[in-house]
Structures are given as C-alpha cells and as structure tokens.
C-alpha positions, 0 to 999 in steps of 0.5 A: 473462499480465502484460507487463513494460513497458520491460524483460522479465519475465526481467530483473525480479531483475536489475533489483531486485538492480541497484538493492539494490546501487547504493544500499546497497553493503553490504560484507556484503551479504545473498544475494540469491538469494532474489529468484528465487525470491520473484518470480513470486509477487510478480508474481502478486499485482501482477498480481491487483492492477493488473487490479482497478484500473480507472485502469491498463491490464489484464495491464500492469506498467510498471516506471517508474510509481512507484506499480506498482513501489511495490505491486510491491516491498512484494509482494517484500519481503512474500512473501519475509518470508512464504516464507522468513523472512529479514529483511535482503533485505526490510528492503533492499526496505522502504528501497528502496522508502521512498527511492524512493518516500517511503512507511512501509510495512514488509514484515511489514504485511499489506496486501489483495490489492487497494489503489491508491495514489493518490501515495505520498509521505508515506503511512505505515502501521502494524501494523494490520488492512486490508481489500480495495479499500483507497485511499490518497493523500499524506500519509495516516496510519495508526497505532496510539495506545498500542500500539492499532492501528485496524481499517478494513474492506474499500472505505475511501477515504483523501484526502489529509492523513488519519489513522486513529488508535488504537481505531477500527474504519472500516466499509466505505464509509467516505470520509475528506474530505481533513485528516481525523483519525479518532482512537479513533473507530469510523464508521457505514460507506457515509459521508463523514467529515468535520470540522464547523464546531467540529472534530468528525467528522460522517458523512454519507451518501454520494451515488454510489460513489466506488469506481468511480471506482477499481476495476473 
C-alpha cells in the first residue's frame, strides 16, 4: 500500500484543490470534483512508479519531494484527461505543475508507466512516442521539427542540456552525453551518444548499465 508522507492519503484532493485555488483564484473556476474520482487512479500509477525506481524509497509518496509530486500531478491531470475528458481541471494541473515545477509537459502526453526525472527544471516535452524506463534531467528537450515528432524506445537516458529532435527514432539503450542534440537522427541502441571533436554525433558502445543505476 502507498504511504502518503506529511500528510494522509484522505487528505490528497484537498491538498491538490487548496493549491488550484490559492493560484488561480478563477471567478468561474471548474468543478473540482472530479479530483476524487481521478485520484486513486493517479496514486496507483504513482505507485507502480516509485517502486520501480531504485533512488527512492518503496510504497512511499512524499508530497514535498518536487520530483514525486511533479510525476504525481501530470498522472492526475493525465488520468483525468483519459477518464473523463474534461479540459480546464487539467489545463490547472498542467500550469500547476509548470509553476511549481518549471517543466512543459501537457496532460494529453502519453508518458510510460515508469520514468524518473532527474531535476525538473527547464524539461520540456512534446506530443511524442515514449517508451518505459525513460530518464530525464534539466534542460532536456523533446520536440517535433515540422510537425515530426521523434520516436524513443524503452531504457533512454537523457543528460542534461539534451534534445531529441523531429525524424529520429532513439533505440533502447541509447545514453544522451550531456548538451547533446539528436536532430532528424535515428541511433544504433545499447550506445553512448555523443558530440565529436567536429560537432557530429558519434555512437559508442556502452561499457556497464547505466539503467541500474536508476531502476530496480
């Protein structure tokens, strides 16, 4: 079962509508009912989550560690959108979580049961086909060069400073060395990729897996 830290599990949608509210204190604000319904949903994906990655503590949601609760509120908003539909309770968890959090990443994002985010400030997601044990850190990019969204299988590891760009198609395995750009590029898989001496992108093999590092 997952323990809610610093305040109980039954006290969750209060929490989430207390904070909708301090900051957007709409005149017609949305109902916001729909938190209860949506949530223990949200928690269960959350939960799958933070049992898979090995840096934090099994069965625990700690509600001030930035990162959880930046999983935890794009899971409500993405869970709402798929249950219901409804548009301006999520567009609110999206801002919220960009104002907290200083990330792009819109609810209707398909995002893999399992991902860790290293720090979220400055990560910016688009419409694109991720796949499971996904890492992220500062500054990494993911978007689409004219209207092409790239591809990244499961087991990718962005650094910081990195993007993925337009037609690639990033095969599982593939590290991002930090300040790295893939733009309109497909990789090998089970490599390290790095910028070269004259600025192209070079593959090398890799030497030990960097998943475990991250992942149970």
């Amino acid at each position: 079962m997952l323990k809610t830290v610093h305040i109980e599990q039954e006290h969750m949608v209060a929490y989430v509508r207390t904070q909708l509210e301090r900051l957007f204190p709409l005149p017609d604000m949305p109902d916001l009912t729909v938190l209860v319904r949506c949530m223990p949903v949200a928690l269960k994906r959350l939960h799958r989550c933070i049992n898979e990655v090995k840096l934090w503590a099994p069965d625990r949601f700690d509600v001030l560690h930035s990162t959880q609760y930046c999983i935890f509120l794009y899971y409500l908003a993405n869970t709402i959108w798929k249950e219901t539909g409804e548009r301006s309770v999520c567009t609110l968890l999206f801002l919220l979580n960009k104002a907290l959090n200083g990330i792009d990443l819109f609810y209707e994002i398909e995002m893999p049961e399992v991902f860790f985010i290293g720090h979220s400030v400055g990560i910016v997601l688009a419409k694109a086909s991720y796949g499971n044990y996904l890492v992220l850190y500062q500054n990494s990019t993911v978007g689409k060069n004219h209207g092409v969204a790239p591809v990244l299988e499961d087991r990718v590891i962005m650094y910081p400073n990195t993007a993925i760009i337009g037609r690639s198609h990033v095969r599982s395995g593939s590290v991002i060395a930090q300040g790295v750009s893939v733009i309109n590029t497909d990789t090998p898989g089970d490599c390290l990729v790095f910028s070269g001496s004259d600025g192209r992108i070079l593959f090398k093999d890799v030497k030990r897996d960097f998943f475990r590092d991250f992942f149970n």
